[in-house]
C-alpha positions as CSV (number, residue, x, y, z in Angstrom):
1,X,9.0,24.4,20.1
2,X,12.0,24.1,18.5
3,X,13.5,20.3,18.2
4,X,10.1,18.1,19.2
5,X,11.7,14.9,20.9
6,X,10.9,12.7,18.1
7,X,10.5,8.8,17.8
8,X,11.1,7.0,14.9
9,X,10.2,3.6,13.6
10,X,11.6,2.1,10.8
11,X,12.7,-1.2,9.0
12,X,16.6,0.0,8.9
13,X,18.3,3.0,10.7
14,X,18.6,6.1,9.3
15,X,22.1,6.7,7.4
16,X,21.6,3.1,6.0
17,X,22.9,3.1,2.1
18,X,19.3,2.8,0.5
19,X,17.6,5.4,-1.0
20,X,15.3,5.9,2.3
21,X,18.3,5.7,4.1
22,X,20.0,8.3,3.0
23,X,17.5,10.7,2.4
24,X,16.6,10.4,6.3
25,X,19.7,11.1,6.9
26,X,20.1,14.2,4.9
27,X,16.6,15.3,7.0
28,X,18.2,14.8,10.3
29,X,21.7,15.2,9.8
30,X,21.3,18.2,12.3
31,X,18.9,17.0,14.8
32,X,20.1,16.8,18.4
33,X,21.3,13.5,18.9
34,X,19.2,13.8,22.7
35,X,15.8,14.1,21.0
36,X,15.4,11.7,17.9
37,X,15.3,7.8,19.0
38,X,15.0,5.1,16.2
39,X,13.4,1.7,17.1
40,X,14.1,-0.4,13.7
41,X,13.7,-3.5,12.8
42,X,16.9,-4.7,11.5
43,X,20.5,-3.1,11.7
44,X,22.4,-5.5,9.9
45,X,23.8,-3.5,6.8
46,X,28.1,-3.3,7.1
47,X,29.6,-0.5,7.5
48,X,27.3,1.3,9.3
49,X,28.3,3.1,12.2
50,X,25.3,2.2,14.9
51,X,24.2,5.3,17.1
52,X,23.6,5.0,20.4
53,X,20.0,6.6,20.1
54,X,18.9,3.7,17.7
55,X,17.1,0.5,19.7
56,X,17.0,-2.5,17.5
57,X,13.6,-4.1,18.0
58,X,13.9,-8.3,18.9
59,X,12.3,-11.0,16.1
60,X,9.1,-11.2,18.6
61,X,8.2,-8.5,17.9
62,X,7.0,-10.3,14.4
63,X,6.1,-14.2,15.4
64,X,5.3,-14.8,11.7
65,X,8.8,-14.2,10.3
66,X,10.0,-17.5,12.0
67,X,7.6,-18.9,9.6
68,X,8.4,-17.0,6.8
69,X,11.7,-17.7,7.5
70,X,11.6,-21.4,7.5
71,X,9.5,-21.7,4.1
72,X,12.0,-19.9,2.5
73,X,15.1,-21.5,4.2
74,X,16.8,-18.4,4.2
75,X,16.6,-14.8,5.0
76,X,13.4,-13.1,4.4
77,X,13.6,-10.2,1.7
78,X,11.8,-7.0,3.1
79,X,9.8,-6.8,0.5
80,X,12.0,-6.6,-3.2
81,X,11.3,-9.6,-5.3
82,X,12.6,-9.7,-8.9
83,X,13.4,-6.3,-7.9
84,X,9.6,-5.3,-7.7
85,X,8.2,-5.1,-4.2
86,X,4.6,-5.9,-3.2
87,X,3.2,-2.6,-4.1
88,X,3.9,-3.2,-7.6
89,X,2.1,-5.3,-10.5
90,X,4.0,-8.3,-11.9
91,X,3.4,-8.9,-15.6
92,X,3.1,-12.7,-14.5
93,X,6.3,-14.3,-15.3
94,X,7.8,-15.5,-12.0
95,X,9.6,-18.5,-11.8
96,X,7.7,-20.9,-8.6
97,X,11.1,-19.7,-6.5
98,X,9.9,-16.1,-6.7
99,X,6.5,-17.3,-6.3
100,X,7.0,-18.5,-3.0
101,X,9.1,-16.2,-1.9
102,X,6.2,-13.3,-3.0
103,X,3.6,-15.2,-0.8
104,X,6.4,-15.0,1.9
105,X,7.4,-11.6,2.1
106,X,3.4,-11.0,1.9
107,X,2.6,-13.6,5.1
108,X,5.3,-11.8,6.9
109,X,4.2,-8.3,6.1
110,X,0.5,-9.1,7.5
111,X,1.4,-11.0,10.2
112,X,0.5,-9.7,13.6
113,X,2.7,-7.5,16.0
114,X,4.1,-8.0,19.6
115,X,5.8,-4.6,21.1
116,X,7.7,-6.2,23.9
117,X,7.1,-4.2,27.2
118,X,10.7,-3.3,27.7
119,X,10.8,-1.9,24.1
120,X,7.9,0.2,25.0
121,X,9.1,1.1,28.9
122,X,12.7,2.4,26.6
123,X,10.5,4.6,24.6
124,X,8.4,5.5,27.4
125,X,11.7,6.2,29.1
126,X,13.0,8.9,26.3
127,X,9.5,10.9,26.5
128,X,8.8,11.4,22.8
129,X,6.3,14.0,21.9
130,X,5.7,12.6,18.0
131,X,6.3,9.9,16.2
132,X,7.9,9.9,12.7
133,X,7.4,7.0,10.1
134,X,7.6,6.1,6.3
135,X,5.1,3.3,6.6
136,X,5.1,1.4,3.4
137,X,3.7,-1.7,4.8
138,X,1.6,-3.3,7.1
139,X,4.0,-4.0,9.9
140,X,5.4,-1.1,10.2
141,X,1.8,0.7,10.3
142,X,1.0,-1.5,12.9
143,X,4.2,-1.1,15.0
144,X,3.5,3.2,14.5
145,X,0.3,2.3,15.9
146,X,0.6,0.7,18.1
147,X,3.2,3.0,19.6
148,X,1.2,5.9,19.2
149,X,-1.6,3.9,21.3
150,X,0.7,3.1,24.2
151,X,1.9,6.5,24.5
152,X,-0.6,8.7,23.0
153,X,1.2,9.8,20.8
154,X,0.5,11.8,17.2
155,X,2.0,9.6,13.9
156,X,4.0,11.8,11.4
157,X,3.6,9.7,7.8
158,X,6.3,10.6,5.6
159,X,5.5,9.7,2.3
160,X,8.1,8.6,-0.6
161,X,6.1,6.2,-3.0
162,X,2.1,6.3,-3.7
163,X,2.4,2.5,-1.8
164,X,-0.8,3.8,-0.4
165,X,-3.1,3.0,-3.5
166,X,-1.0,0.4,-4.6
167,X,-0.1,-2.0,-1.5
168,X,-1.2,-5.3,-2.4
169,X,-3.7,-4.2,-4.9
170,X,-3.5,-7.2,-7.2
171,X,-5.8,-9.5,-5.0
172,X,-2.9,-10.9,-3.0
173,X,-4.5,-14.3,-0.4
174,X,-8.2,-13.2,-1.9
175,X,-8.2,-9.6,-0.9
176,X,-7.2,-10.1,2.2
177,X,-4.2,-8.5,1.9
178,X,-6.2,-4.9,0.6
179,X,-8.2,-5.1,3.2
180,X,-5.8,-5.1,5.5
181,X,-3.4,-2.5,4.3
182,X,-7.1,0.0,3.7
183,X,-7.6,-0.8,7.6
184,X,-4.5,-0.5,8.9
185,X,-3.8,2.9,7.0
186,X,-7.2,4.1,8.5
187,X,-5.8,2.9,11.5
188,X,-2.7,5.0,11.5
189,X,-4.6,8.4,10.4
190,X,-7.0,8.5,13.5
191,X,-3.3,9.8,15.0
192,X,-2.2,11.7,12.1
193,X,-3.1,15.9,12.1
194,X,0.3,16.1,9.3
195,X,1.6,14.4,6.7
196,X,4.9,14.6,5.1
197,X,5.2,13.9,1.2
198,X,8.6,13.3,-1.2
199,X,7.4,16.7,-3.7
200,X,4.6,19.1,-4.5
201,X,2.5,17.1,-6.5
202,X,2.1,14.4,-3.9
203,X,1.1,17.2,-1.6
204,X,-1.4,18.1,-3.5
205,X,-2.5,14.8,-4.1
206,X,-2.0,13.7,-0.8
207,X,-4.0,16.4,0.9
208,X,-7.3,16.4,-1.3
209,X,-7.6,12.6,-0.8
210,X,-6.8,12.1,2.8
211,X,-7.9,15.4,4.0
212,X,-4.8,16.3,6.2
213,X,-2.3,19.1,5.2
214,X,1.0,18.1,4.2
215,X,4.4,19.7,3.9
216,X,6.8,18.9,1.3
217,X,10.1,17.1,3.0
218,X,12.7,15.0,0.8
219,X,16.0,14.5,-0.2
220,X,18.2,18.0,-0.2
221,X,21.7,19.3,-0.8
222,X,23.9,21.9,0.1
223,X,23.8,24.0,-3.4
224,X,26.8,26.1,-2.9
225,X,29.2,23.2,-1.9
226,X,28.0,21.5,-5.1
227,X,28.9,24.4,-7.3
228,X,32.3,24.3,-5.4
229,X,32.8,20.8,-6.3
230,X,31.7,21.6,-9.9
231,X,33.9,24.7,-10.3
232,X,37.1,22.1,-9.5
233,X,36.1,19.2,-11.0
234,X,35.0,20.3,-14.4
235,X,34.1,17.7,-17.2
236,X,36.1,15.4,-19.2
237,X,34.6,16.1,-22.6
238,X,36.6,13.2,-23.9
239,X,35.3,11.0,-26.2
240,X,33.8,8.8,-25.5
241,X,31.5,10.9,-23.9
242,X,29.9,9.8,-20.0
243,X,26.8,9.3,-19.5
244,X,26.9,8.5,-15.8
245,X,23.8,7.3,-13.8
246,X,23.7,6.7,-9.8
247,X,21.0,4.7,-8.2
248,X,19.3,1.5,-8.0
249,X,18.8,-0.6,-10.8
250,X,15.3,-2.0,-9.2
251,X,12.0,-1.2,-10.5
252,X,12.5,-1.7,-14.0
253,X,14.9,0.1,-14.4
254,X,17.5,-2.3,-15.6
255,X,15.9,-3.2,-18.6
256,X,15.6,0.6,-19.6
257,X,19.6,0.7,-19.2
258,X,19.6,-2.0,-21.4
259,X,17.4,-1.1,-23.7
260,X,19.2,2.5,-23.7
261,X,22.5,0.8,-24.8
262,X,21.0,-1.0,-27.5
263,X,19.0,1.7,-28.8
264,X,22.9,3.9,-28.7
265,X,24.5,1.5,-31.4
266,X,21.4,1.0,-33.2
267,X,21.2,5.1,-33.9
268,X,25.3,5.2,-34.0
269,X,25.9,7.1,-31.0
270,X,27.3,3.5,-29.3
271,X,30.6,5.1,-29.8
272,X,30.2,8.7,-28.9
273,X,28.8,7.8,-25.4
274,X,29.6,5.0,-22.2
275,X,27.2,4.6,-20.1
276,X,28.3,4.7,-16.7
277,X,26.6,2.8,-13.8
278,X,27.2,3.8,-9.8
279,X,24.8,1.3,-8.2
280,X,24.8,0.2,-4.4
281,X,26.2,-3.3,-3.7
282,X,22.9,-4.6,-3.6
283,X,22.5,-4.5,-7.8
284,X,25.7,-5.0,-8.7
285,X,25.4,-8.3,-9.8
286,X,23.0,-6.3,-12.2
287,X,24.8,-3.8,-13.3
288,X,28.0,-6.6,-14.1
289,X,25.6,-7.9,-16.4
290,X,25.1,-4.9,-17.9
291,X,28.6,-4.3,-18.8
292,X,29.7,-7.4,-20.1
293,X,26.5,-7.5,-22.4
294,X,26.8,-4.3,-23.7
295,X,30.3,-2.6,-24.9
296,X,28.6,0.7,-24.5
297,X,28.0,0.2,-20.7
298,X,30.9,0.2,-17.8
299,X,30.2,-0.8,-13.9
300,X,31.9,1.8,-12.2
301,X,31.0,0.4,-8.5
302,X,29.3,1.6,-5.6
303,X,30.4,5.0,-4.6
304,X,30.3,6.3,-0.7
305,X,28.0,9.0,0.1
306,X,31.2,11.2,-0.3
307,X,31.9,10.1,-3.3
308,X,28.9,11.2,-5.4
309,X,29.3,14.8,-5.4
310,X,32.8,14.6,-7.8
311,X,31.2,11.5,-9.5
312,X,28.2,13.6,-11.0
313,X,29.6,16.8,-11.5
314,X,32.3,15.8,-13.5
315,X,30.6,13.8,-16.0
316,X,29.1,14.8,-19.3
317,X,25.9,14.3,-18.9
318,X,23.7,12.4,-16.5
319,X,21.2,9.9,-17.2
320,X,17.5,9.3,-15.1
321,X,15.9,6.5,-15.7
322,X,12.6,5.4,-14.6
323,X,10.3,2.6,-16.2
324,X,7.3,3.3,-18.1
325,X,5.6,-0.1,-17.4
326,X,2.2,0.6,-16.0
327,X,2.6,-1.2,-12.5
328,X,5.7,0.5,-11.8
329,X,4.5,4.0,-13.3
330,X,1.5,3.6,-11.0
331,X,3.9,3.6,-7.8
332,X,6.4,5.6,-8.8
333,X,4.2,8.3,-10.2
334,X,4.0,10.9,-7.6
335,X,7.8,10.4,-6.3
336,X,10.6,12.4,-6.3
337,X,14.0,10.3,-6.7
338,X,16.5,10.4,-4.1
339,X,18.9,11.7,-6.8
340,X,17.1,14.1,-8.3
341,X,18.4,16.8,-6.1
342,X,21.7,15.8,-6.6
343,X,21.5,15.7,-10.4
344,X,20.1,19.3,-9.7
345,X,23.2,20.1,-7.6
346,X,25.7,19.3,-10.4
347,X,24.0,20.8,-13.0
348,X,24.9,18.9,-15.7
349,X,22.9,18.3,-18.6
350,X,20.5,15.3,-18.1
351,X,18.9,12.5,-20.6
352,X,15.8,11.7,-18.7
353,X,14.0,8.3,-19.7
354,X,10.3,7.9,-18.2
355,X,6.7,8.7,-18.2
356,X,6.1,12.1,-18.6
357,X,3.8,12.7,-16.2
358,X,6.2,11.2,-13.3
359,X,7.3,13.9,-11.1
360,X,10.8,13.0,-11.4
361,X,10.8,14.1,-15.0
362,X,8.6,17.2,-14.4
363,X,11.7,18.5,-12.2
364,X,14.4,18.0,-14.2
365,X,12.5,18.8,-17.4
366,X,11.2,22.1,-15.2
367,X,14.8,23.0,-14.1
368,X,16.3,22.9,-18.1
369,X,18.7,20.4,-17.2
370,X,16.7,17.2,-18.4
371,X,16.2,16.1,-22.1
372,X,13.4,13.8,-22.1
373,X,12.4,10.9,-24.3
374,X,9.6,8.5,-22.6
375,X,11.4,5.5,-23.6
376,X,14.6,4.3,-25.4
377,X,12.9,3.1,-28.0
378,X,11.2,6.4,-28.8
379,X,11.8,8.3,-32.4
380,X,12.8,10.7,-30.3
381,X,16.3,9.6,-28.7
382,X,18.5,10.4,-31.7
383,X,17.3,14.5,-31.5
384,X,17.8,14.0,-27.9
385,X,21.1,12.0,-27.5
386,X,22.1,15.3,-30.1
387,X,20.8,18.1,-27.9
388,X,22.6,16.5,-25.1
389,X,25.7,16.3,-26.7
390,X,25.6,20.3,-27.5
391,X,24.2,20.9,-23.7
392,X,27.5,19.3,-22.5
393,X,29.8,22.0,-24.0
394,X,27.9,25.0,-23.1
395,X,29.4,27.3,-20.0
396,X,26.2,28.7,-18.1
397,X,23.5,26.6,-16.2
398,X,19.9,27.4,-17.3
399,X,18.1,29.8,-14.9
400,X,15.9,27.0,-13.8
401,X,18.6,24.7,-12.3
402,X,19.1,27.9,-9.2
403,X,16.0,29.2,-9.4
404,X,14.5,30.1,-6.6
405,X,12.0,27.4,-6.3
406,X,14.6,24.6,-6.7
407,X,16.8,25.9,-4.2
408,X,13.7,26.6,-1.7
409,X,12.4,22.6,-2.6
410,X,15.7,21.0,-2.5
411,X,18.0,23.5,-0.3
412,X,19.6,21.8,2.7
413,X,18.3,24.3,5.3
414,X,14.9,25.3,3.9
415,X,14.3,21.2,3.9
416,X,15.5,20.5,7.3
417,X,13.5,23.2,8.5
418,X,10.3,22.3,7.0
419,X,10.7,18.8,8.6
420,X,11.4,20.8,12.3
421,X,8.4,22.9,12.1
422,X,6.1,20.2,10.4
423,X,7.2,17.9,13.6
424,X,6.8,20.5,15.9
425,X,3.1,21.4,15.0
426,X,2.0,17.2,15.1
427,X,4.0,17.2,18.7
428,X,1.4,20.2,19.9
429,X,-1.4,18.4,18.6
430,X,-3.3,15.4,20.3
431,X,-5.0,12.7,18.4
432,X,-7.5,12.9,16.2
433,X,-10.5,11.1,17.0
């Protein structure tokens, strides 16, 4: 087989700006237009050029958001509160407003699920063979369910966070809310013979405690067009020097930014170094914040998809950032960043901040790029911030930034193709029962 005719559900359409998003689109950027159909949820996010193989799925489908909806008296987050989300341990301190809208956003994610018959006669209609899915909550388990049920189909998992463990875990409406997410999941396995993971070490992981094999499918770049972009771009080596960082802000990781700026004037590098922030629209009232609290930090606004390329590789070093509080380490552990490839691609040096043991870190530690201190506050970040410093003049990359195994892991064509073939075996196999 070579392109399965695939069906995929999802809260937004692939190519929408998010992290998710974007590394769907960089999966199935080549996929025949005539045999990949999205049914989402929502398609709401400007600028986004629609495609014509993309249904968007009507509010019955979900009776409880109307409900949800009217407690909170405005639109319904899908699931970032305080920028945690519900798979994630809050140390407590909501305000009652976030309060409510955390019982919200959890009502709405357990609430039950209507597919419409004509949503199901379209599907029926474009004669998929598998269906493909990043879960992460309860609806959407229930709407890959309950598709797979109608049409007999086999469900394709692809996993990005460890949401699996952590969903709800904190005793959310008495344990309800577990139990739901543990039956749900068990649910959408009894149609699962593959599973897709974010990196290696969830697919270890992944496959000794749910007993299915798993391929590793994430984000990926095109290696030699980064090098191109490097090669003409080159670095400013200016002082002061940039210390650029592209992403979301969520998850804790604001407060790492701003403890990293701090941390820079307390050891007298506030000079030598700006940090500065690329974030999507979405956090840059955060990262304004940022900047006008902190003379060593500059908002440099949200870049397009075309933009990042230049944007990295012409900095002077990079900064990753992930949080070391335990309910956010606990989710994040096992995931590879949307960005990490793309740090890989430009190939500059990297300060990493985060738990050691968060795959993230591993890579760019693994690949020689990254120079790692768990946290800003570490006695480690002066020697660091000076190793970087010295990284940012030197001419060749390390051997591990093109080795072999980065390029396999992260390289455009070796990615999309493990996602074809991975798709193509779950279309040739029924259900499990």
């Amino acid at each position: 087989m070579s392109y399965p005719r695939v069906l995929h559900t999802g809260f937004e359409p692939i190519g929408t700006p998010t992290n998710s998003g974007l590394t769907l689109q960089s999966m199935f950027a080549d996929w025949p237009e005539d045999r990949l159909l999205q049914v989402c949820l929502r398609a709401d996010s400007s600028g986004i050029s629609h495609p014509r193989n993309l249904i968007v799925a009507p509010p019955s489908i979900a009776p409880l958001d109307g409900f949800a909806r009217w407690l909170l008296r405005s639109k319904v987050p899908s699931g970032a509160v305080d920028g945690m989300n519900n798979s994630v341990e809050r140390d407590g301190s909501l305000t009652p407003r976030q309060q409510l809208r955390v019982f919200a956003t959890a009502v709405n994610d357990l609430g039950p699920v209507h597919l419409p018959r004509d949503l199901v006669d379209k599907a029926r209609d474009f004669a998929p063979q598998v269906i493909h899915s990043l879960l992460g909550g309860v609806r959407a388990m229930k709407i890959a369910s309950e598709m797979a049920e109608r049409l007999d189909l086999p469900v394709v998992p692809h996993f990005m966070d460890d949401w699996v463990e952590n969903l709800f875990n904190q005793g959310q409406l008495g344990g309800y809310a577990r139990r739901t997410v543990e039956r749900e999941f068990e649910r959408v396995l009894s149609h699962s013979p593959i599973l897709l993971t974010i990196g290696d070490r969830m697919r270890a992981e992944f496959e000794d405690r749910l007993h299915r094999p798993a391929v590793v499918v994430g984000n990926s770049v095109d290696f030699s067009e980064f090098d191109r972009v490097r090669r003409e771009s080159g670095h400013r080596g200016t002082t002061p020097r940039t210390l650029r960082y592209v992403g979301g802000l969520h998850l804790g990781r604001d407060q790492v930014v701003r403890s990293l700026a701090r941390r820079l004037v307390e050891i007298n590098a506030g000079e030598n170094w700006m940090v500065e922030l690329n974030v999507p629209p979405a956090d840059a009232a955060l990262a304004e914040s940022l900047s006008s609290e902190n003379v060593n930090v500059h908002y440099g606004g949200s870049l397009r998809p075309d933009e990042v390329q230049h944007a990295l590789a012409s900095a002077d070093a990079l900064l990753f950032i992930e949080s070391t509080a335990p309910g956010v380490a606990r989710f994040t552990r096992l995931s590879v960043s949307t960005k990490v490839p793309q740090y890989l691609g430009a190939a500059r040096p990297v300060l990493v901040l985060g738990p050691a043991d968060q795959s993230s870190v591993q890579v760019l530690v693994g690949a020689g790029l990254g120079y790692h201190v768990e946290s800003p506050e570490g006695k480690e970040l002066p020697r660091a911030i000076t190793a970087l410093g010295a990284a940012t003049q030197a001419e060749d990359l390390p051997a591990g930034a093109r080795s072999d195994s980065v390029i396999s892991t992260f390289g455009l064509a070796s990615t999309r193709e493990r996602l074809r073939e991975a798709l193509a075996t779950a279309a040739e196999t029924r259900r499990l029962v």
